[in-house]
C-alpha positions in Angstrom: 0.0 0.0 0.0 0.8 3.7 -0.4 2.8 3.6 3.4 6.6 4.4 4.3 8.3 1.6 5.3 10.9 3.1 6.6 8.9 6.0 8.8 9.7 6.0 12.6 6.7 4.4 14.3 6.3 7.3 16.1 6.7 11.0 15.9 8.4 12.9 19.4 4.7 14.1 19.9 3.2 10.9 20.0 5.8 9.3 22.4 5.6 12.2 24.8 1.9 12.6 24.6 2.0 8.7 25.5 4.0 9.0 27.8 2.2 12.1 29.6 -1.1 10.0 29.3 0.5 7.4 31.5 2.1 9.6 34.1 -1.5 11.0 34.5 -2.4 7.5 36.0 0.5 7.3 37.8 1.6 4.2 35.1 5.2 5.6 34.1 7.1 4.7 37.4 6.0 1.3 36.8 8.9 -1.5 36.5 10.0 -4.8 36.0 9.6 -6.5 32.6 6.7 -8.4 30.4 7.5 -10.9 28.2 5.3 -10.9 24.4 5.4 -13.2 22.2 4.5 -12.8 18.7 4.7 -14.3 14.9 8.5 -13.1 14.2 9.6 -11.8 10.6 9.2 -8.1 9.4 5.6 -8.4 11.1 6.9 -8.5 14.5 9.8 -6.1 13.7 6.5 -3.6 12.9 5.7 -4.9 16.2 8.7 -3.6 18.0 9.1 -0.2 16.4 4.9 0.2 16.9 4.4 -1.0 20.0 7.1 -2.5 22.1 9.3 0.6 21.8 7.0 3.3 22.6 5.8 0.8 25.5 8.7 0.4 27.3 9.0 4.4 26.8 5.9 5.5 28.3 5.9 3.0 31.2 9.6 1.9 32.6 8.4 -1.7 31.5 11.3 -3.5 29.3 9.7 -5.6 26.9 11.6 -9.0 26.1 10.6 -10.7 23.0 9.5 -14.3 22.4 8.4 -15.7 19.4 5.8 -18.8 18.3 2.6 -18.4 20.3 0.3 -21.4 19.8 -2.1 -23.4 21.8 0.1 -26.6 21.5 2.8 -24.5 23.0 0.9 -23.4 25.8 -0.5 -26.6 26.7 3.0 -27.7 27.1 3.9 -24.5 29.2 1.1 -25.3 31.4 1.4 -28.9 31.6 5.3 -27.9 32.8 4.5 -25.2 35.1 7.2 -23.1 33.5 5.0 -20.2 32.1 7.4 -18.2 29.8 5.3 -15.6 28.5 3.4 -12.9 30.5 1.0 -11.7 26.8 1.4 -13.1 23.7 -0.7 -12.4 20.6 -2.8 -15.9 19.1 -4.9 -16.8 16.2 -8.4 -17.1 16.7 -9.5 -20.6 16.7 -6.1 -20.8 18.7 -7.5 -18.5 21.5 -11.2 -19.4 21.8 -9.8 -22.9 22.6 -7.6 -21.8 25.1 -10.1 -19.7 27.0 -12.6 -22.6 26.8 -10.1 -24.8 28.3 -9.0 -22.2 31.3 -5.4 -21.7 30.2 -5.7 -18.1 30.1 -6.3 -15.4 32.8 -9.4 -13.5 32.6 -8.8 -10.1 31.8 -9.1 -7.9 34.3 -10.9 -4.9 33.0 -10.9 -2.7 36.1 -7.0 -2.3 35.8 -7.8 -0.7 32.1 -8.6 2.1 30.7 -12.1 1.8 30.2 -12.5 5.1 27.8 -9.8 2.6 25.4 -11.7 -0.4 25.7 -14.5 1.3 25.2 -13.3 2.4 21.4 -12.1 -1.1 20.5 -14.5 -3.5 17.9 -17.3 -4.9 20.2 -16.5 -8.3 18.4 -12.8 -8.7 19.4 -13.5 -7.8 23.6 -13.4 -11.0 25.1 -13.9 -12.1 28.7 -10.3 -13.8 28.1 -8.4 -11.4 25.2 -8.3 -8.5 23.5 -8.3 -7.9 19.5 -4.8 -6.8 18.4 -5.3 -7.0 14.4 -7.4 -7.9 12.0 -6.2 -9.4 8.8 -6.8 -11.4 5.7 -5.8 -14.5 3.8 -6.4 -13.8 0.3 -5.8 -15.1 -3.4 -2.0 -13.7 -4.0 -0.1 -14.1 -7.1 3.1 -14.0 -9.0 3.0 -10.7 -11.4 5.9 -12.2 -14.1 3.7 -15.2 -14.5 0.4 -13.5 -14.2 0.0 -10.0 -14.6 -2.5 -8.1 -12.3 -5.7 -8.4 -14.1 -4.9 -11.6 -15.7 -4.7 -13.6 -12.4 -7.3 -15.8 -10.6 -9.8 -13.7 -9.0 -11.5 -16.3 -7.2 -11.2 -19.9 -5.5 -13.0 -21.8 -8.0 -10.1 -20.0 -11.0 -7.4 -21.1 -8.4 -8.8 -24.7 -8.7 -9.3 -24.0 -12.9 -5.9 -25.7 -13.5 -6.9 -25.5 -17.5 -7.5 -21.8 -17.6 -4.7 -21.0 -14.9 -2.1 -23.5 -15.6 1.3 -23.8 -12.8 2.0 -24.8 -9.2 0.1 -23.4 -6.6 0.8 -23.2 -2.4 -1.9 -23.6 -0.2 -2.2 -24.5 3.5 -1.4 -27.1 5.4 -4.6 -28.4 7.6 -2.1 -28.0 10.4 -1.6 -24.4 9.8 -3.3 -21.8 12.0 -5.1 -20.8 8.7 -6.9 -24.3 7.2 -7.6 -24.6 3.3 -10.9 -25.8 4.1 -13.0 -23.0 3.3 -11.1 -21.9 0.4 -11.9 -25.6 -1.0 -15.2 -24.9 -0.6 -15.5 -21.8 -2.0 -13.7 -23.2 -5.0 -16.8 -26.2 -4.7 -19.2 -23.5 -4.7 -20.7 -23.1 -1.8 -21.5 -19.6 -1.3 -19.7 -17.8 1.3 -23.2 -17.3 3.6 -23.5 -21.1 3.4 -19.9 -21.8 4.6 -20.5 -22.7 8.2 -21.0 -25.2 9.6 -18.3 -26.3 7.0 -18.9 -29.8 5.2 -14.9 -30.9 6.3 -15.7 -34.1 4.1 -16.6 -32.0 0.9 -13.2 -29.9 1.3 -11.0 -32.8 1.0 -13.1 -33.8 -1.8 -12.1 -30.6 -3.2 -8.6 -30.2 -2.4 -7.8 -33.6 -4.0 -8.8 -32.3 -7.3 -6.4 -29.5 -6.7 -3.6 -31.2 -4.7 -1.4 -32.5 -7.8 -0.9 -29.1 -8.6 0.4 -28.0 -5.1 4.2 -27.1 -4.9 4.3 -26.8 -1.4 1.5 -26.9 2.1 2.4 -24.1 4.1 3.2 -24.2 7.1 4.7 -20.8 8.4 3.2 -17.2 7.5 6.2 -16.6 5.5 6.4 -19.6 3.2 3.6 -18.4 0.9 5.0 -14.8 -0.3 8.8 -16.1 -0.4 7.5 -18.9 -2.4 5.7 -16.6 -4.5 8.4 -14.0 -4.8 10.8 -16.4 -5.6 8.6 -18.2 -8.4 8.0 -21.8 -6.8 4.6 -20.9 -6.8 2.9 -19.5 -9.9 -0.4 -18.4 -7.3 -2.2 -19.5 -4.0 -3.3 -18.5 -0.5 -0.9 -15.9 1.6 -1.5 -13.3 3.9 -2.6 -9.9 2.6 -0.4 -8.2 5.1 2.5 -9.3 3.8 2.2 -9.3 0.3 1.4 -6.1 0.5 4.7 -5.2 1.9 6.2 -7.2 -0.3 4.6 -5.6 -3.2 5.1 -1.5 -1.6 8.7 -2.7 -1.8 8.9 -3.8 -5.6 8.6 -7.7 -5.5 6.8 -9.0 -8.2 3.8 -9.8 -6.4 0.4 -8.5 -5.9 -3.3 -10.0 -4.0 -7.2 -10.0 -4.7 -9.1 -9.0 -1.8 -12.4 -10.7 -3.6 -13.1 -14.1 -0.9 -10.5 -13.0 0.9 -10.8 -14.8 5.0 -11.2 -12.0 7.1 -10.1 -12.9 11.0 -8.9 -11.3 14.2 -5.8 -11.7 16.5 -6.0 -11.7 20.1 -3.9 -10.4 22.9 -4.0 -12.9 25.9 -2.5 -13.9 29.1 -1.3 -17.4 29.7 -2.8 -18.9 32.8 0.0 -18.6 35.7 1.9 -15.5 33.8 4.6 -13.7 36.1 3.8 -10.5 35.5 -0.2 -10.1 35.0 -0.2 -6.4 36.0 2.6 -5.5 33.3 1.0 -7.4 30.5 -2.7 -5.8 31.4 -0.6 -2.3 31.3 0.8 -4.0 27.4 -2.7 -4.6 26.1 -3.9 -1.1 27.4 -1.6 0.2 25.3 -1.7 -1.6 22.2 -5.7 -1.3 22.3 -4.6 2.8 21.9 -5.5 4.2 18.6 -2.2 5.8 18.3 0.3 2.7 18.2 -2.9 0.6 16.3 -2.2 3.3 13.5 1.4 3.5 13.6 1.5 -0.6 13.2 -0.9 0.0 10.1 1.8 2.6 8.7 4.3 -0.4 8.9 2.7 -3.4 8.0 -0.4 -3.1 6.4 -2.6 -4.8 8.9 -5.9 -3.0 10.2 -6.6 -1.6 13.9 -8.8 -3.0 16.0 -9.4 0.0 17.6 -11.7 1.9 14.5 -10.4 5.3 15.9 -6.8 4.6 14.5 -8.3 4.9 11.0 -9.1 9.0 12.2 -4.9 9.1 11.9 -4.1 7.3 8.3 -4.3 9.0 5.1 -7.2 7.8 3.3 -4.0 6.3 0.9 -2.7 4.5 3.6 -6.0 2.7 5.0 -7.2 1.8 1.4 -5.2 -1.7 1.8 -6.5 -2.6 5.0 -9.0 -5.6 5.3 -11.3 -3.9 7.8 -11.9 -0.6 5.2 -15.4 -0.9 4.0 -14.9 -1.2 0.2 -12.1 -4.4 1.0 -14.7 -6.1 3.6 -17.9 -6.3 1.5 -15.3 -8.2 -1.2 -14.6 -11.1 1.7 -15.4 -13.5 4.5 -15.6 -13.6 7.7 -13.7 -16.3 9.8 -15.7 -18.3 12.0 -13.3 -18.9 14.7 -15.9 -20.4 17.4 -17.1 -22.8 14.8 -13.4 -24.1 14.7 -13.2 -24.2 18.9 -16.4 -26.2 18.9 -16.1 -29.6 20.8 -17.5 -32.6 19.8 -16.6 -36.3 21.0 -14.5 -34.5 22.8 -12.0 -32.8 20.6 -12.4 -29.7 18.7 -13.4 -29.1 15.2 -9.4 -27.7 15.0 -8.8 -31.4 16.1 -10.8 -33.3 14.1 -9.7 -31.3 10.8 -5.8 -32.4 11.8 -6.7 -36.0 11.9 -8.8 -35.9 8.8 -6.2 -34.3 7.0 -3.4 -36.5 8.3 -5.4 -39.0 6.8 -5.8 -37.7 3.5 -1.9 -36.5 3.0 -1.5 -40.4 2.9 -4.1 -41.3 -0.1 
């Protein structure tokens, strides 16, 4: 998108107007450290400039970085007793199962700002987490091999292996994002009829397509570099980072059109060290200030709506949550995915199914 790269996240006026805020509420003489973990890459080095930076500024708090969050990783944390993290950021299937299953600490909304909270999307306030992004996975493509305007525009041409011939990466039903829905779409089921999703029908689909995939992903990163790099002609990736990729001349571009929309959440791993420190964190990253400066770097959308009142209209026209990009796409279901049955979650389920199917 139309951002600088390179900007400092914030100007002097922002960090000392943060910083004022906080000594207001007697916040800035606070100490001690809070660990976050986050997704790595150029995402979380938007992270640091954004938010960790300007945090550790306005409060005293030294931030120390961890990378990785997922649920199997906090199961084992808690399971050990050796809770590393004090607030890391999760998917959102990721995080609804965690709450359900108590190995996160309820937020404690008295110790926050409630004028901040009060700002934030309804959707993402959660008696566990706190939205910190909202992104999307969308159809991204190789520009040498096709041209903007002459790529796939939809599931069903990403599964056209006639009209759009080459290798394609898609991912992995281990992934934090699943190709199930985008099989489906590509089946043609209609994106208002996706859910409850028909996890039978998908791999019905994805075998027609899965001769013609390079590569499952894994990793947020495998998709562009694959892409960049021209092992993958097309395929799913996230819209965040292609669009980086693309503001700094690689040779790739997106379609927003059924494009997965989801949220990220801030949360608290059940037995963290530092609770108050990391309550102070997600305060501060629910501001509209930082949401907007991350935007500037990494063209992922605030959860906090005011943040949009502080980008150029040029710099929120890429983001997934700015009405002309959202009416294009889908909305994740996240607490279908956490749903239990038999007594493991649809999240569950779909990695045993697709287990099963890598070995047909």
């Amino acid at each position: 998108m139309g951002q600088n790269l390179t900007r400092r996240s914030f100007t002097t006026g922002l960090a000392v107007g943060a910083a004022l805020a906080s000594i207001g509420r007697a916040r800035a003489q606070s100490s001690g450290t809070v660990v976050i973990a986050s997704f790595g890459g150029q995402f979380q080095d938007a992270q640091r400039k954004a938010l960790f930076e300007p945090f550790e500024k306005s409060t005293g708090i030294k931030v120390v970085e961890a990378t990785g969050p997922s649920l199997a990783k906090v199961r084992t944390m808690n399971m050990s007793g050796n809770i590393e993290w004090d607030v890391a950021e999760f998917t959102p299937a990721d995080f609804l199962v965690l709450a359900e299953n108590n190995l996160l600490e309820k937020i404690d909304y008295s110790a926050i700002d409630k004028n901040i909270i009060a700002r934030v999307d309804g959707r993402v306030v959660h008696p566990y987490g706190v939205g910190a992004l909202f992104y999307s996975n969308v159809i991204a493509f190789n520009t040498k091999r096709y041209p903007t305007g002459k790529h796939p525009r939809s599931w069903a041409e990403v599964w056209d292996v006639k009209k759009f011939p080459g290798p394609r990466i898609m991912p992995s039903g281990t992934y934090v994002v699943r190709p199930n829905e985008f099989a489906l779409l590509a089946d043609g089921v209609q994106p208002q009829q996706l859910y409850p999703l028909d996890l039978e029908r998908s791999y019905r689909s994805l075998s027609n397509i899965k001769p013609h995939v390079v590569k499952w992903q894994t990793t947020g990163a495998m998709a562009p570099q694959a892409i960049v790099d021209g092992e993958a002609d097309f395929g799913m990736a996230s819209q965040g980072r292609i669009a980086q990729l693309k503001a700094q001349g690689a040779p790739v571009d997106y379609d927003w059109n059924q494009g997965l929309v989801a949220a990220d959440y801030w949360g608290i791993p059940k037995g963290a060290k530092n609770v108050q420190n990391a309550l102070k964190f997600i305060e501060f990253a629910s501001r509209p200030e930082p949401q907007a400066e991350l935007s500037k770097l990494i063209p992922y959308s605030p959860s906090n709506p005011d943040a949009f009142k502080l980008l150029t209209e040029e710099q929120a026209k890429d983001l997934a949550t700015a009405p002309d990009n959202l009416q294009k796409q889908v909305w994740l279901d996240a607490a279908w995915w956490a749903q239990k049955s038999n007594g493991k979650s649809n999240i569950e389920r779909n990695i045993d199914m697709w287990n099963a199917w890598l070995q047909r």
